[in-house]
Each structure stands twice: as structure tokens, then as C-alpha cells.
C-alpha positions as CSV (number, residue, x, y, z in Angstrom):
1,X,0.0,0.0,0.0
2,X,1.9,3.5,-1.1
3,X,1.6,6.6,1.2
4,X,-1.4,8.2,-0.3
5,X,-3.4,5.6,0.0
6,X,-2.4,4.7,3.7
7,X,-2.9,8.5,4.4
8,X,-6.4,8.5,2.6
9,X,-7.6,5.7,5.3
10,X,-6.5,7.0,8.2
11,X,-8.8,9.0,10.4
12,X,-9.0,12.5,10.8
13,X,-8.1,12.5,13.8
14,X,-4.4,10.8,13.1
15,X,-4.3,13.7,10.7
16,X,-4.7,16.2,13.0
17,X,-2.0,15.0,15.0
18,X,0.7,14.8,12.2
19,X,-0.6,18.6,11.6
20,X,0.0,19.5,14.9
21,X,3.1,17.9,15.5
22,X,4.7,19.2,12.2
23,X,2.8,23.1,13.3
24,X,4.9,22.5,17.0
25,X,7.8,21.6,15.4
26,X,7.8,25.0,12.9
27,X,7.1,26.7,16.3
28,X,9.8,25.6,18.3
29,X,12.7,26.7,15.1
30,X,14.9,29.5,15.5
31,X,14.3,30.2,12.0
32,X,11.3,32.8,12.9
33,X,12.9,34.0,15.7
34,X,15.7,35.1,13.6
35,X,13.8,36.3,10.8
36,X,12.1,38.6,13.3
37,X,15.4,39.7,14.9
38,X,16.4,40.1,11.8
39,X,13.2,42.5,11.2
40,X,13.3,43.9,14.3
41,X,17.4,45.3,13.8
42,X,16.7,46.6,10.5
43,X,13.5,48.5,12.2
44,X,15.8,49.5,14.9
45,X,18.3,50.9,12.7
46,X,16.1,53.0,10.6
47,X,14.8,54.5,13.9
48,X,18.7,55.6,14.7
49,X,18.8,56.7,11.0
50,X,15.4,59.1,12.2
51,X,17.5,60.7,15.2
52,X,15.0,58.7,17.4
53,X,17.6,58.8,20.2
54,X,17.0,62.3,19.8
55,X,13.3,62.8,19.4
56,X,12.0,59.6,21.1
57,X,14.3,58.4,23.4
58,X,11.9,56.2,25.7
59,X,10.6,53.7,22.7
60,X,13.8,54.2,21.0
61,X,15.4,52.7,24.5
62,X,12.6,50.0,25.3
63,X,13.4,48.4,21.4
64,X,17.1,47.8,22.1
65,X,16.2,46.2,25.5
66,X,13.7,44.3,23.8
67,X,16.4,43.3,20.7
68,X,18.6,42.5,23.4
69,X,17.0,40.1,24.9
70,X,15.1,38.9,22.0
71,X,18.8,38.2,20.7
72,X,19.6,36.4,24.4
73,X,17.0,34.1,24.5
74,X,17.9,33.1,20.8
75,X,21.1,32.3,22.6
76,X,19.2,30.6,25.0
77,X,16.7,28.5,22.4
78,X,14.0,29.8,23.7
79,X,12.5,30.6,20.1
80,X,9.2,32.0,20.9
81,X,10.3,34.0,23.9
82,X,12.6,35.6,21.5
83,X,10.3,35.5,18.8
84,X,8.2,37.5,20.5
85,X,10.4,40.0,22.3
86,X,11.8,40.5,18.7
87,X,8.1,41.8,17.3
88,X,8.0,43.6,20.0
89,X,11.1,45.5,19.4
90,X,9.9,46.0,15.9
91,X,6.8,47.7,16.9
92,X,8.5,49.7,19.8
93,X,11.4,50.8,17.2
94,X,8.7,51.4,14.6
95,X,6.7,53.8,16.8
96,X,10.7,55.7,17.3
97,X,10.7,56.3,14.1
98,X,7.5,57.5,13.4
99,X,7.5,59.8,16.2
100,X,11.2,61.1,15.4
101,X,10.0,61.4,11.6
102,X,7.1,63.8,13.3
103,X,8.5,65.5,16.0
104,X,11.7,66.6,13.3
105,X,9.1,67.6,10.9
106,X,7.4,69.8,13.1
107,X,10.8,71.5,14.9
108,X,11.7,72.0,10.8
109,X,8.1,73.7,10.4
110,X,9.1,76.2,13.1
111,X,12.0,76.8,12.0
112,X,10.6,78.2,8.5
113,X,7.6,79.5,10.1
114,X,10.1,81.7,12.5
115,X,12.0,82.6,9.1
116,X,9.2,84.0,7.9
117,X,7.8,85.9,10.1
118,X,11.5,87.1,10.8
119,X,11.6,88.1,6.8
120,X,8.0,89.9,7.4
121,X,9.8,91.8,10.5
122,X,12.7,93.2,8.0
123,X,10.4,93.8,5.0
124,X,8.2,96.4,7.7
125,X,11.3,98.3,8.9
126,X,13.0,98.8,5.4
């Protein structure tokens, strides 16, 4: 009797089983914990690129704790603590850069706004 056929007669159940069992195993691979380390330090680093040190320091700070120990439990195998903490760190680092990318944009707006008015001042007294 070939595989298919063996696999075609057994009950759902059994099925189930071997899906589970193959889902647990995908689970418990470092492969996604790395791929969202991976995504979490290129997140990370475009939030640096942003100034985000400058302009949001506290979710700048909590997303390299995070990628540290997102990187530490990797060390560890603990794959879906890591996992985790790495997603994490991507959403913390995310919200840096978002909020560097702002906050610059608004200081820049200032800045021309103050120009302006500045270049209205001189254009009164001449």
C-alpha cells in the first residue's frame, strides 16, 4: 500500500495529529525567531537613521532592551520568547521612528515658520 493511499484511510483525527506535530515543530525553530530579529534590527536601525535617540528616546530605549533580549533568549533557544520580544522590538522601534520622523518635521516647520515671520519683520522696517 503506497503513502497516499495509507494516508487517505487513516482517520481524521491521526491527521490532526501529524498537523500539529509538524505546526509545533515550525514553532519551536529558531528560523522565525531570527527572521524577526532580523526585522526587528533593520526596524531598529532606521529608527537611529530618524534621530530617534534624539526625538524619542523612551521607545527608542525600550526596542534595544527588547532586541537584546530577543537576541539572548535566541542564545538561550527559547525561540518563541525571542520570537516575541523581537516583534516587540519592531513595533517599539517602529513607533521611534514615526514619532522622530514627526516631531523633526514639526521643529523643521518652526523653524521656516520663525523665518518668515522674521523676513515679514525686516520687510516692515526697510
Amino acid at each position: 500500500m503506497n503513502k497516499i493511499a495509507l494516508l487517505k484511510k487513516a482517520p481524521p483525527l491521526t491527521l490532526s495529529m501529524i498537523g500539529g506535530v509538524i505546526l509545533l515543530a515550525a514553532c519551536a525553530s529558531p528560523t522565525p525567531a531570527r527572521l524577526a530579529i532580523s526585522s526587528a534590527d533593520e526596524a531598529y536601525d532606521r529608527a537611529i537613521s530618524a534621530d530617534s535617540a534624539k526625538y524619542a528616546p523612551l521607545p527608542t530605549h525600550l526596542a534595544k532592551d527588547k532586541l537584546d533580549q530577543a537576541k539572548s533568549s535566541l542564545s538561550n533557544k527559547d525561540y518563541e520568547i525571542a520570537r516575541r520580544l523581537a516583534e516587540e522590538a519592531q513595533v517599539d522601534a517602529r513607533l521611534a521612528e514615526s514619532t522622530a520622523l514627526s516631531e523633526r518635521a514639526q521643529s523643521q516647520t518652526q523653524e521656516i515658520q520663525k523665518a518668515i515671520e522674521d523676513l515679514r519683520r525686516e520687510s516692515k522696517v526697510r
